[in-house]
NULO-155171 format. One record per residue (C-alpha): residue number from 1; x, y, z. Coordinates in steps of 0.05 Angstrom, whole numbers, plus 5000, padded with zeros to 4 digits. Example, Ala and Ser with C-alpha at 12.3 -4.5 7.8 and 13.67 -1.06 7.14 Angstrom:
<sites>
1|5246|4910|5156
2|5273|4979|5143
</sites>
This chain:
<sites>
1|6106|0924|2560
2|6072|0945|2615
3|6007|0983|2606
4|5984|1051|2643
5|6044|1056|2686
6|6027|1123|2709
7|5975|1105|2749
8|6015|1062|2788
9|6080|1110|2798
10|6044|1152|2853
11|6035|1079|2893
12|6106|1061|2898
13|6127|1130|2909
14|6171|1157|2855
15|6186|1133|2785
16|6258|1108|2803
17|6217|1057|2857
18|6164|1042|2810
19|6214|1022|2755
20|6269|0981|2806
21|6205|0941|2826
22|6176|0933|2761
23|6237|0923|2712
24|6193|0924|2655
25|6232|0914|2584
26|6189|0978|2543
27|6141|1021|2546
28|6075|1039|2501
29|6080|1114|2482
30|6011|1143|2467
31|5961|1127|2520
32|5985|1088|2570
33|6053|1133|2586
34|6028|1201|2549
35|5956|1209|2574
36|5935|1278|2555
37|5926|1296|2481
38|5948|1360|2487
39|6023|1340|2502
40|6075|1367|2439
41|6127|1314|2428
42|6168|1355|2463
43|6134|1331|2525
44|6137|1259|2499
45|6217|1265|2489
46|6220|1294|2560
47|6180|1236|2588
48|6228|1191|2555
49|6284|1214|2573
50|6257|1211|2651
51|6242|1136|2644
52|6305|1112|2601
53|6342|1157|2660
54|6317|1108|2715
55|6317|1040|2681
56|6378|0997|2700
57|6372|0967|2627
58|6358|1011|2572
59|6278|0998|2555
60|6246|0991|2495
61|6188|1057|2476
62|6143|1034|2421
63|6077|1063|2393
64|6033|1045|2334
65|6057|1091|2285
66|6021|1059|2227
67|6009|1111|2190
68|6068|1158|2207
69|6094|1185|2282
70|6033|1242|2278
71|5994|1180|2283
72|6000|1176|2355
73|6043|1229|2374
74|6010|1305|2377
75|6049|1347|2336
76|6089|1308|2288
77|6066|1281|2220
78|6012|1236|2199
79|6011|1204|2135
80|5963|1175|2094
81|5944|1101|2112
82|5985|1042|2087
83|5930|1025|2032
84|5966|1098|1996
85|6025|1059|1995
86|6005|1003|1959
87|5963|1055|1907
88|6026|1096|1894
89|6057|1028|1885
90|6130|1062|1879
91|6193|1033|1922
92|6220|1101|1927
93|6164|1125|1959
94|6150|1068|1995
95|6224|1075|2032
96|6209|1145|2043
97|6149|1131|2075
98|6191|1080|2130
99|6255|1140|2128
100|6198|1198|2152
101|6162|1160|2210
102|6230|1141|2234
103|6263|1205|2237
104|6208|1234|2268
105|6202|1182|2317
106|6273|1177|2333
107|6282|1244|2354
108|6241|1241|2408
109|6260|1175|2434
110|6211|1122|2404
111|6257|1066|2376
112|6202|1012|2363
113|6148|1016|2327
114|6083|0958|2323
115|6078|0979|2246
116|6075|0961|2182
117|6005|0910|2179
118|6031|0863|2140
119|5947|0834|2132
120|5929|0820|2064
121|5856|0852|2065
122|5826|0794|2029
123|5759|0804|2060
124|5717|0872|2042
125|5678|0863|2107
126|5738|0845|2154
127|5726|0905|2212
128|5809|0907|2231
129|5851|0920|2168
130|5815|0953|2106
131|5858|1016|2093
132|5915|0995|2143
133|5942|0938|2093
134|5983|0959|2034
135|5945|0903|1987
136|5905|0843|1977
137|5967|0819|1928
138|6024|0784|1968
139|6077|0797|1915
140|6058|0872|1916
141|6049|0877|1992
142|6124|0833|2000
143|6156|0888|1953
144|6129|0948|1988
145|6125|0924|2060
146|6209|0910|2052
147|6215|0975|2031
148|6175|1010|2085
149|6215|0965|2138
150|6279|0982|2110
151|6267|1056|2108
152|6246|1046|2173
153|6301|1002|2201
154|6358|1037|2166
155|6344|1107|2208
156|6343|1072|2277
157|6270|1046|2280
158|6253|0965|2303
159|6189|0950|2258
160|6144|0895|2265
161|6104|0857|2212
162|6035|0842|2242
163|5985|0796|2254
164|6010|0737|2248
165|5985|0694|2220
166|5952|0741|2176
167|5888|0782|2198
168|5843|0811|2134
169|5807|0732|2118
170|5751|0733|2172
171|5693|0785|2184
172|5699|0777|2257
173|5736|0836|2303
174|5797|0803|2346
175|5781|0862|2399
176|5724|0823|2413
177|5728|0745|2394
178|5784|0694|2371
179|5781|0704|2302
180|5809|0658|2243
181|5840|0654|2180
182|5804|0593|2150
183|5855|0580|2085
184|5875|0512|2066
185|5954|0511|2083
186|5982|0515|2019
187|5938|0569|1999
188|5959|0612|2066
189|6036|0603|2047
190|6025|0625|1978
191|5995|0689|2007
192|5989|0713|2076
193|6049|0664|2103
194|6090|0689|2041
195|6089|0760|2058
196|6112|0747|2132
197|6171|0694|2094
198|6181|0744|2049
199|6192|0817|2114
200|6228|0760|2157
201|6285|0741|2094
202|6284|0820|2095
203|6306|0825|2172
204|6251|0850|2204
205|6262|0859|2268
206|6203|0835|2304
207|6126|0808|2294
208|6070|0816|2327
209|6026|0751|2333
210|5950|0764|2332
211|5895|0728|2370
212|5871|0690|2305
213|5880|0624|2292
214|5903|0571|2235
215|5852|0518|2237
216|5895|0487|2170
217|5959|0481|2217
218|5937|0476|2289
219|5917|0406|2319
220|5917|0419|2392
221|5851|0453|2423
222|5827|0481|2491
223|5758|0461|2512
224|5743|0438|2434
225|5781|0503|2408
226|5831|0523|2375
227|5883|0576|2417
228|5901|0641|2383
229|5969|0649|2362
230|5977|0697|2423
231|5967|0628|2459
232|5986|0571|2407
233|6056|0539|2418
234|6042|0515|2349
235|6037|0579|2314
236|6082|0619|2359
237|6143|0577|2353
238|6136|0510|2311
239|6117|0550|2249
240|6143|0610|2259
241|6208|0610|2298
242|6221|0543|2279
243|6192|0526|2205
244|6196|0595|2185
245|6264|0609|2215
246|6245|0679|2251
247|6302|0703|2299
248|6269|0771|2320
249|6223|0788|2384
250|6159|0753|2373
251|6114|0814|2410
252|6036|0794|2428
253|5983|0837|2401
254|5944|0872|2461
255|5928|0828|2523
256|5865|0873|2534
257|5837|0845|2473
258|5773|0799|2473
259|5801|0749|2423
260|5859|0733|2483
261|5820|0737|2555
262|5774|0684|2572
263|5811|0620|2552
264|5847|0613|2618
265|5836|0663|2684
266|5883|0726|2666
267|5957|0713|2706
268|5953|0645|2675
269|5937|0667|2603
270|5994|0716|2619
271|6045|0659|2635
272|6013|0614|2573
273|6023|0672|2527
274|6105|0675|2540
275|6107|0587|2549
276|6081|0589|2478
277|6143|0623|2456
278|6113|0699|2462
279|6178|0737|2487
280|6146|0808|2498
281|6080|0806|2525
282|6035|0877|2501
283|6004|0910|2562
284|6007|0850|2612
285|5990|0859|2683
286|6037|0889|2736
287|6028|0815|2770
288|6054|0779|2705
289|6127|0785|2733
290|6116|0753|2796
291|6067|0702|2767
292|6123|0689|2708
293|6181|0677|2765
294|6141|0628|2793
295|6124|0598|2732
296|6200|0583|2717
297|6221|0577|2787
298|6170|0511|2792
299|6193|0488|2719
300|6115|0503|2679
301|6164|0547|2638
302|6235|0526|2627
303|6294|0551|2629
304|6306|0556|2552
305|6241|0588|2539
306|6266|0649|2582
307|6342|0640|2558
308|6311|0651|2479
309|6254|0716|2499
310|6315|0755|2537
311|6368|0736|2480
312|6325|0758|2426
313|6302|0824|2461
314|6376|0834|2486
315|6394|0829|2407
316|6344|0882|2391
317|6371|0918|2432
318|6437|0921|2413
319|6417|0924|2338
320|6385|0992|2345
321|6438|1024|2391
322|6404|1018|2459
323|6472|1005|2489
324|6508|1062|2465
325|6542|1101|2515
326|6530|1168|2525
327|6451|1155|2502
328|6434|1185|2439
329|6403|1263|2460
330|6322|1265|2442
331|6302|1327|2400
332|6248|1384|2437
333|6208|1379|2375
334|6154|1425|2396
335|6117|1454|2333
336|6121|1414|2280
337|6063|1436|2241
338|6103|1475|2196
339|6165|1450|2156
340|6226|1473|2189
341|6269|1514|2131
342|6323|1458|2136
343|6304|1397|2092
344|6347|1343|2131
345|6302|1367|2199
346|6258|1309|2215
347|6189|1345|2210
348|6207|1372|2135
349|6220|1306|2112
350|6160|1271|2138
351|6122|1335|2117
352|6146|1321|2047
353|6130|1248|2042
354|6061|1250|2062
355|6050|1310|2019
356|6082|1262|1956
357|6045|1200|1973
358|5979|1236|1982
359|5984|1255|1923
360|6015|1199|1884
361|5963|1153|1916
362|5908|1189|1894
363|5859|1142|1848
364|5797|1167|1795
365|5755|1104|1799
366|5704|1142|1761
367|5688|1200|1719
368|5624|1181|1689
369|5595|1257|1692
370|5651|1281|1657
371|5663|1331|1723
372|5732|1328|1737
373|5777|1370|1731
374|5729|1430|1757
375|5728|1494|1727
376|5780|1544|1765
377|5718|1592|1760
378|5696|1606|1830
379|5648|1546|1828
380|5593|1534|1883
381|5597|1475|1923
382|5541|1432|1971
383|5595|1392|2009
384|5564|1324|2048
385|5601|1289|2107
386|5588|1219|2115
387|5624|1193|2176
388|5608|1141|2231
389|5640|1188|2292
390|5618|1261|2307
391|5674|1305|2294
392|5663|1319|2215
393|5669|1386|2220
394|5731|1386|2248
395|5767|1331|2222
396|5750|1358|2146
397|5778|1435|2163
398|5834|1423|2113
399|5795|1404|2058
400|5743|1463|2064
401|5809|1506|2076
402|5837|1484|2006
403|5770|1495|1978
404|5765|1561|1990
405|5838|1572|1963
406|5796|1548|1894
407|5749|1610|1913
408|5697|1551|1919
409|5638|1577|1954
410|5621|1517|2005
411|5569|1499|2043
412|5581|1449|2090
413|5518|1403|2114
414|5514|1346|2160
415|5459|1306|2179
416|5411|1322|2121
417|5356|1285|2088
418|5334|1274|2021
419|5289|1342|2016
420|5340|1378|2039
421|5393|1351|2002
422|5348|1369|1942
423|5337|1439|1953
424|5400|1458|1968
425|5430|1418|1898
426|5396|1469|1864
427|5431|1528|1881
428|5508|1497|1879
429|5541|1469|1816
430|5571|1406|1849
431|5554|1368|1902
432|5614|1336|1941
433|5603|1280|1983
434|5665|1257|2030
435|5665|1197|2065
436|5706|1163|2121
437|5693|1108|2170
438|5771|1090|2198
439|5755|1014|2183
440|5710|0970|2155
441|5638|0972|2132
442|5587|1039|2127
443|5520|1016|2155
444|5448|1060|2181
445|5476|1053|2247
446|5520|1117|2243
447|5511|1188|2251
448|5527|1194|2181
449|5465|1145|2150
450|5409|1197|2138
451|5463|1230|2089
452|5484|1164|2059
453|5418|1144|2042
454|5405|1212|2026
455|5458|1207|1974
456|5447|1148|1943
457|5374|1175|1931
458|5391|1238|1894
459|5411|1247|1817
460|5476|1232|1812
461|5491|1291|1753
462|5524|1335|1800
463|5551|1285|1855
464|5626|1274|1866
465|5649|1223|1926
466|5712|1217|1959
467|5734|1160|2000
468|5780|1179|2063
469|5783|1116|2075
470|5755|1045|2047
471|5769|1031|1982
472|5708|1000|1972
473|5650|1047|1980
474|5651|1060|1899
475|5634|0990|1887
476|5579|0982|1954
477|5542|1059|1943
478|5569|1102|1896
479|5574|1063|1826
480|5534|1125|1789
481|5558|1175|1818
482|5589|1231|1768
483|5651|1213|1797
484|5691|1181|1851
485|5759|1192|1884
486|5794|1138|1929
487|5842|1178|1976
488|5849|1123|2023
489|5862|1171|2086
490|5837|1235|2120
491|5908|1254|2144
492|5906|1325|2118
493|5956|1316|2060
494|5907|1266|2031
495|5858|1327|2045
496|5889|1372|2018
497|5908|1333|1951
498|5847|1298|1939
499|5826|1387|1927
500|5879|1399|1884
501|5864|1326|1843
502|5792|1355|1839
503|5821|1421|1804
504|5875|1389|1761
505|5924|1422|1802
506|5960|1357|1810
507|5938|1291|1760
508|5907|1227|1797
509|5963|1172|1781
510|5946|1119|1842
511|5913|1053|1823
512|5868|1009|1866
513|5915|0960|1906
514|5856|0913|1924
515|5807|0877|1881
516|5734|0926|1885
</sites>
């Protein structure tokens, strides 16, 4: 999959010359072929349709839609992280939550999707998965995961379990470094290795190898290291093709990535990548054909090793109806903020499963104070961002929205310090503190830290803290608080429902999925 196309169409002319030189296999939606935000998926299914039009072999379009199509696509549905999944911890849901991303997705041409993580966030301090894996538990995660891929899989979506071998064990970030999962051998197939086992007996369709390694399998090294799986013949197909018996596309994690370039210059880590048994390389460079045709053509990659990438991409293919003839039409889903008054419509049923697993998900991890559920009595309310990105105002619209449909009278303050914070808890009855980093750890190194140490600095009678995110911040800051909520997400059906949990509109029934 080729990355940033666009910028190179204008060079060779037209799209039609662009594509008959470079035959690529798929495309990324979401930043490298849709580069404004502010395209609908309308715009998206239009684009699609202009680049399947002009490929002599239909192509692949994949996106990250981890967390639902809205993820990555403006204007269709995002729903809450994976980690809502596993605290719902219901199949039905769990299918439903596969069934909506791939309707919406579908209809505007996306047929693959690099989703669900299939981690096991073992590690609180791990800076990649946190709320993006389902569970720390592998029999929980296998039972869910299957679900979400066949809800997936069963409406026309290719899903891929990733990174193998199993990112959520190490503290270190693979956008920057090799990182590792350090488990004995039999300890890794009794957890991380059993959930991959458990999605390829299941028939997913593809993984996605990550630039981590095995030091308890690997032997061979490169300059006194071991190579990432993205790079390990060892990892890429003696355990997992071979001992593990996966017959899907084996897809690289990003080749941008830190944890990938600098073990060998970048056409040659390119080539290595595929040799190792890689059959779709993630954003390689336009040069990797070439450099791959020479490769075979002077026998550094055999025959066989191209014959099994274009089988198992061909059979992908042809699984999820790629070779149909006429091409299935793409949907003008333009506005899809609003549930369309048909039910079967693709935006009304992912509408309806985010709205059910935000709130299923929901999880009271405290209620020390005796606060919840609020009054219904027009209460007054101090509410606190505590974020690591600017943006809090807007990103947390839905939630003061639903507040005031409480007749909550709000006042919303960032960047505040202890005095303040003080002051202004005398005049409210509760003090609301909602908190989101997208992964790993809080720290004072975000714009959010004077109001985190603010917080954890003030009596705690009137505080109430929601996590839109981590499920861990409880545990690390907020152990006295009054009470806590763990919504898991700051999609804005999490928002939304983590209000009405607060209210007693709707009861908190989720239950942590990882150990706090």
């Amino acid at each position: 999959m080729i990355a940033d196309p666009v910028a190179h169409i204008a060079q060779e002319g037209s799209l039609e010359a662009f594509l008959s030189k470079y035959p690529a296999g798929g495309f990324f939606v979401g930043g490298e072929i849709i580069k404004q935000a502010e395209l609908s998926s309308g715009d998206v299914s239009e684009q699609v349709r202009q680049y399947r039009s002009h490929s002599t072999i239909p192509p692949l379009f994949a996106s990250d839609l981890e967390n639902g199509s809205g993820s990555m696509i403006p204007g269709l549905t995002a729903l809450p992280h994976l980690m809502a999944v596993g605290a719902a911890d219901d199949d039905e849901l769990a299918y439903e939550y596969g069934r909506a991303t791939a309707v919406e997705a579908k209809a505007i041409g996306i047929n693959w999707t690099f989703a669900p993580v299939a981690d096991l966030n073992r590690n609180r301090f791990n800076p990649i998965v946190n709320a993006r894996s389902i569970s720390d538990e592998p029999k929980q995660a296998s039972r869910l995961l299957g679900r979400v891929v066949q809800g997936m899989q069963a409406h026309g979506l290719a899903a891929t379990a990733k990174h193998f071998p199993g990112d959520g064990e190490d503290y270190r970030n693979q956008h920057f470094v090799t990182s590792s999962n350090e488990l004995p051998f039999e300890e890794w197939k009794q957890l991380h290795g059993a959930v991959f086992q458990s999605l390829i007996d299941q028939g997913v369709a593809a993984i996605m190898t990550g630039h981590i390694t095995l030091p308890a399998y690997q032997q061979s090294k490169q300059d006194g290291f071991l190579l990432p799986a993205t790079l390990s013949e060892e990892l890429t197909t003696h355990l997992l093709k071979n001992e593990m018996r996966f017959e899907g596309v084996v897809v690289s994690d990003a080749l941008i990535m830190g944890g990938f370039l600098g073990w060998y210059d970048r056409a040659q880590a390119e080539v290595e990548c595929f040799r190792c048994g890689t059959d779709m390389l993630l954003f390689p460079t336009l040069g990797y054909i070439d450099a791959l045709e020479q490769a075979i053509e002077s026998g550094e990659v055999s025959m066989e090793r191209l014959d099994d990438a274009v089988e198992r991409i061909w059979k992908m293919k042809e699984r999820f109806g790629l070779f149909e003839s006429p091409a299935p039409q793409l949907s003008q889903l333009t506005e899809l903020q609003q549930p369309s008054n048909k039910p079967t419509e693709p935006n009304s049923i992912a509408i309806s499963a985010a709205t059910r697993m935000a709130e299923r998900s929901l999880t009271l991890l405290s209620n020390r104070a005796q606060l919840l559920p609020l009054p219904q009595s027009n209460p007054s309310m101090l509410v606190v961002p505590i974020v690591t990105k600017p943006g809090a105002t807007e990103l947390f619209t839905p939630l003061m929205e639903e507040l005031a449909q409480y007749g909550v009278n709000a006042i919303w303050k960032d960047k505040l310090w202890i005095d303040e914070l003080e002051d202004l808890a005398k005049i409210v009855d509760h003090v609301l503190f909602v908190i989101h980093n997208y992964i790993g750890h809080l720290d004072f190194a975000t714009s959010g830290r004077g109001a985190l140490w603010s917080a954890l600095c003030f009596d705690r009678a009137k505080t109430i803290g929601i996590s839109f995110g981590s499920p861990y911040y409880y545990k690390d800051y907020f152990e006295t608080a009054g009470a806590f909520v763990n919504a898991y997400s700051p999609v804005e059906a999490s928002q939304r429902a983590a209000v009405r949990a607060l209210f007693g509109s709707v009861p908190f029934r989720g239950s942590s999925p990882v150990r706090l």
